[in-house]
N, C-alpha and C positions, 0 to 999 in steps of 0.2 A: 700235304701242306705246301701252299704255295710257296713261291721265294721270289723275291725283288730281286731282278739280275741289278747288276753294275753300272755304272754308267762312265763316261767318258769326257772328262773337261781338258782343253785344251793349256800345258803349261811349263814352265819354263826351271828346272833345280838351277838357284844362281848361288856364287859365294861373291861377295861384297865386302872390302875390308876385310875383316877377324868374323864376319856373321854369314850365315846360309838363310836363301831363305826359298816360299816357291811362289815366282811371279807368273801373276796371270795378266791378262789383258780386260777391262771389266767388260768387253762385247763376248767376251767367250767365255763369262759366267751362265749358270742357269738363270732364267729370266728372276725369279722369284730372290738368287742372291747377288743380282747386279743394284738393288739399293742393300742400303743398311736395313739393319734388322734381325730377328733371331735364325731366319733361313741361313742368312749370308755366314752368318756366326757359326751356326750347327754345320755348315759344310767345313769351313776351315777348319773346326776342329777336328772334322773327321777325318779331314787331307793330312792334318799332322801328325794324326794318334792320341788327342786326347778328351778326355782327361785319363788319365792313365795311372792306377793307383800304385804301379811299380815302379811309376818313375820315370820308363823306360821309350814310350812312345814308340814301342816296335811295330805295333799295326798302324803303321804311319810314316809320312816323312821327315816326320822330326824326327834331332835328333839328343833331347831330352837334357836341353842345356839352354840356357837363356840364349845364347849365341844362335842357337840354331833351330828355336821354336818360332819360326817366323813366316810370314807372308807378306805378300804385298799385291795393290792392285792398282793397275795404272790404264789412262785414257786418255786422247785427245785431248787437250786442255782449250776450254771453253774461255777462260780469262785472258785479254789481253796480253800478247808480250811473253807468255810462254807458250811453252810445247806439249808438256805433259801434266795431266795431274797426278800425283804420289800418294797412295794410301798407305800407310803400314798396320799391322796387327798383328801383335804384340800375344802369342797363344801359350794360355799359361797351361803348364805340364800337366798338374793333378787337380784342377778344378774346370769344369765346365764354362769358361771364361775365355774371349779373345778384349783386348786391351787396345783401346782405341787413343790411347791419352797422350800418347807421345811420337817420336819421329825414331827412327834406326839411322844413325849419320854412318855407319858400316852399311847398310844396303843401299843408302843413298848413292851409293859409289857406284853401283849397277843397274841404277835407274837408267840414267842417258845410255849406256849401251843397251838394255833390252828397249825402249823407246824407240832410238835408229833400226835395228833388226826388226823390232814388228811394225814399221813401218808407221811409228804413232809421232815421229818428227816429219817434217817438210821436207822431201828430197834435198828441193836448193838450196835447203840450209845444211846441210849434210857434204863437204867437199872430199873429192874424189882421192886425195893425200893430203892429212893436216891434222887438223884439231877442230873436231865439231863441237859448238858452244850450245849446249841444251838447257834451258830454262823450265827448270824443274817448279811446279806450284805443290809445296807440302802442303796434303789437304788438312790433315789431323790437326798442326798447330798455326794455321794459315801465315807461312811463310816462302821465300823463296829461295831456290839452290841453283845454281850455276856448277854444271858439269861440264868440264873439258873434256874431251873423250878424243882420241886418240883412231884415226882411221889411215886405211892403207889400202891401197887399191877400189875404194869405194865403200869396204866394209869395217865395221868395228875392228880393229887391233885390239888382241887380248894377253899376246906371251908380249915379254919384252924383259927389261933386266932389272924392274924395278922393286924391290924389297923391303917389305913390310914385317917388321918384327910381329912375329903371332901365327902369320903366314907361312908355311913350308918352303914354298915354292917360289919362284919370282913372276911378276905380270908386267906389263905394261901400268903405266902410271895414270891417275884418272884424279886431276887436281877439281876439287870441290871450293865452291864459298858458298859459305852460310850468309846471306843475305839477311842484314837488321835482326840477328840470332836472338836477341832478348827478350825476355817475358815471351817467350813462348806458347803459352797456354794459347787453347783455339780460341781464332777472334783476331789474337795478336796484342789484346788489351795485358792491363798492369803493368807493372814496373820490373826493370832488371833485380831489385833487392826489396822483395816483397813487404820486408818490413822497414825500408828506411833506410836501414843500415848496414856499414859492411861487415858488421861481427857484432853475433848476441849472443847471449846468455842463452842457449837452449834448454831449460828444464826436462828433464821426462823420469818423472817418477819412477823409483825402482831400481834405477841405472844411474845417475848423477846429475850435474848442472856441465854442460858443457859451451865453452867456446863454439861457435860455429858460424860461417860464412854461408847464409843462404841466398842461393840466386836461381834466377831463371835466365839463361840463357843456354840457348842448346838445346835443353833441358832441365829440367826442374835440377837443381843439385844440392846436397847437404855436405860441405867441408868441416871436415873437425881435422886437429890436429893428432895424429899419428900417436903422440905419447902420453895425451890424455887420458889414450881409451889402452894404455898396457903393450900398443905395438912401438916398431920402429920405423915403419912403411918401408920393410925389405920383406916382407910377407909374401910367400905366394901360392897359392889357392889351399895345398892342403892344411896350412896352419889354420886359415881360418874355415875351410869348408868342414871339415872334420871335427870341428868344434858346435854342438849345438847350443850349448851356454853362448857361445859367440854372435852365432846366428839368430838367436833368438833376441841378443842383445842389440843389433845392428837394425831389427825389424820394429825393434820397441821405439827406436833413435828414428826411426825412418816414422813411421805413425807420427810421434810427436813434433818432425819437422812438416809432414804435408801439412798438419793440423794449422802449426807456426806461419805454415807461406801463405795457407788461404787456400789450400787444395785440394782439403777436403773440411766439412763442417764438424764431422763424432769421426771419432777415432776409429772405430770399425770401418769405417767407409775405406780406410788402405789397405783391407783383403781384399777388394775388388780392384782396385789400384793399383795390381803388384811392379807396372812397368816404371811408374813414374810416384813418386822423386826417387832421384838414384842418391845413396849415400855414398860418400866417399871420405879417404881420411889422406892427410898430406902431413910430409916429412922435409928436412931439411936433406941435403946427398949426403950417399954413402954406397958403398963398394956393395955389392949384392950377384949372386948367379941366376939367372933369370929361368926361366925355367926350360929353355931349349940347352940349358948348359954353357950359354955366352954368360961372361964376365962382363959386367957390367960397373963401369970405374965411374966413383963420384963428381968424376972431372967430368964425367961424359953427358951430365945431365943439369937442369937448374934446380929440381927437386923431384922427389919421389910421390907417387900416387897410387893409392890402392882403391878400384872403385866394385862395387855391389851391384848383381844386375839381377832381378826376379831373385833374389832370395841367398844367391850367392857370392863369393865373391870371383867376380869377373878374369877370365884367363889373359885377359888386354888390358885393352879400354872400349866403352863403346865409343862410338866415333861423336854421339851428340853428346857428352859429357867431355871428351877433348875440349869440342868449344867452349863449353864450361870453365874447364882450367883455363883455356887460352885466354879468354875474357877475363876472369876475374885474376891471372896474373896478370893483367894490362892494368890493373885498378889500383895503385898504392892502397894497403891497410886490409887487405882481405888475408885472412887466413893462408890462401892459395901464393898471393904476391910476396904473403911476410918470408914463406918457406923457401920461396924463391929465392930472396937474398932480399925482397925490401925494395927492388930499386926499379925505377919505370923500366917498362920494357915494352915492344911490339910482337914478339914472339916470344914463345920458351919450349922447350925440350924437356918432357918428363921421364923418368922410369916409372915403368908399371912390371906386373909379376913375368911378360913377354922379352921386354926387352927398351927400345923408347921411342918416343912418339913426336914428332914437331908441330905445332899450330900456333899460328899466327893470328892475333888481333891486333885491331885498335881502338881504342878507347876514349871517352871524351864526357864532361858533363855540358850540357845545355841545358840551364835554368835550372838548375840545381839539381836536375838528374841525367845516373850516368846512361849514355849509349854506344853503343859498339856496331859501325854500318856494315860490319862483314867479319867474319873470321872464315882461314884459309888453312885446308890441311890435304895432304896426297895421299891415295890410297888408292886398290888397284880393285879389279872385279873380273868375271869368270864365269862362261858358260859351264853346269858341270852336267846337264844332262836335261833334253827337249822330247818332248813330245808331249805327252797326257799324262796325269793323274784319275785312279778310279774311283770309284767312292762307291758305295750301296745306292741304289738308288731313293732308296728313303729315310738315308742317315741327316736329311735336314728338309 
């Protein structure tokens, strides 16, 4: 019996904020998955190990955790005014599916460094000691990102002393702005608050009527209050990952809110959906041990946030759901601003199950609706290992 040898794609293991993912360049895909399509799909799954009915993603390089089932692909950027274009893909663990629907604001963080290293930025925009400004085009939700990126002698600086709760280690600091972050969705079209308002009634049969703040910015996001749903929002992962009554609950609230923003048309349609909307639920402060074993004092924060990523709950935050909170504590009356304390603000600092997180927006209505022309948060990013990926030769 014959066999298909292996083949050899050129790529890059990066970690980016709290996420891993593995970047490739789109010229040094196989011809067949450098467009979209089921080729380009069937490779990535195969690069991460899934679908994987163990969970596990060991014949792969995921590593079987929403944080770290990820990819990305970047190019010369063809638009005006930036540098790179930014794919992300989103590979779900136990279904034969990569997720095209949203953005990673965690690997976003290591876009402008692998863009300068594979030489997908302009030299002379690149200075020899300083801060290179890289103009990131997210393709997925057609928006833009501004990466500062940190250089030293010519090349990307990647150690430095900057410390990121979720993160072990310490990096050099890589300050991001989400450029016009709202309504999201590809296109760039609809509104920051899908339905109008800043807090509805969420119905969802089965599970109750809940308050909740739905918005798009960042990312699609579902805000419910913390004591609604039985927590405190000092949670962290194992209370609710261990729980499948929970989980199951959280996915029922998730369905019924894509339905609510206009995300999807039938309800089934968010098994395929699994990256995007993220739910999350918010607390007013309170004293908590996070889960590296810091104490975490309610003085040290404006409110608590526990957020849901692919089916669990999140060991962080992801970094496009920060903007979320950030944004929608800019807004007096959203769920997110009330827990806060209610009062205007341009940034806030939240705790999550890590430790805590700072992002800045600001916020504004024009003509009766709201907008937000940027939100600002720092996060570091990291080579952790270069050269190839192998794959079978006719796993796509």
């Amino acid at each position: 019996m014959a066999h298909v040898p292996q083949i050899k794609i050129p790529a890059t293991y990066m970690r980016g904020g709290t996420s891993k993912g593995v970047f490739f360049s789109l010229k040094d895909l196989p011809e067949s998955a450098q467009v979209p399509g089921a080729a380009r799909d069937a490779l990535l799954l195969r690069v991460i190990g899934s679908p994987d009915p163990y969970d596990k993603q060991i014949d792969g390089m995921g590593g079987a955790t929403s944080s770290t089932s990820k990819t990305v692909i970047l190019a010369k950027s063809t638009r005006a005014d930036h540098d790179v274009d930014y794919l992300f893909g989103q590979v779900s663990i136990d279904k034969p599916f990569v997720d095209w629907s949203g953005n990673c604001g965690n690997l976003s963080a290591a876009v402008g460094s692998f863009a300068i290293s594979a030489g997908l930025v302009d030299a002379a925009r690149v200075p020899h000691n300083g801060v290179a400004v890289v103009r990131v085009w997210q393709a997925n939700i057609g928006k833009t990102i501004i990466a500062h990126v940190p250089i030293t002698d010519g090349a990307v600086q990647e150690t430095g002393d900057f410390e990121l709760d979720g993160v072990t280690f310490p990096a050099a600091e890589v300050q991001l702005e989400f450029m016009d972050p709202a309504a999201e969705e590809e296109g760039g079209g609809g509104s920051m608050f899908p339905t109008g308002n800043l807090v509805d009634d969420l119905e969802v049969p089965g599970v109750g009527t809940f308050k909740a703040t739905l918005i798009n910015a960042g990312i699609p996001t579902i805000f419910i209050n913390a004591q609604d749903l039985g927590y405190t929002g000092t949670e962290l992962q194992g209370a609710i990952n261990s729980d499948p009554k929970a989980l199951a609950m959280f996915e029922t609230i998730r369905a019924h809110g894509a339905l609510r923003m206009g995300l999807i048309k039938h309800l089934d349609e968010a098994a395929q959906r699994q990256h995007t909307p993220k739910v999350a639920f918010v607390a007013r402060p309170a004293d908590y041990v996070a889960s590296s074993g810091k104490a975490i004092k309610a003085g040290d924060v404006d409110l608590l946030v526990r957020a849901l990523s692919m089916g669990k709950l999140h060991h962080a935050m992801m970094g496009t759901a920060a903007v979320a909170i950030g944004t929608a504590a800019a807004i007096s009356g959203t769920l997110v601003n009330v827990a806060a304390g209610g009062v205007e603000r341009n940034a806030v600092r939240f705790g999550h199950p890590s430790g805590t997180l700072r992002v800045g927006a600001e916020a504004s209505q024009v003509d009766g609706e709201w907008v937000v022309k940027k939100a600002i948060m720092s996060r570091s990013a990291r080579v952790l290992m270069e050269g190839f990926v192998r794959v079978p030769g006719d796993a796509f």
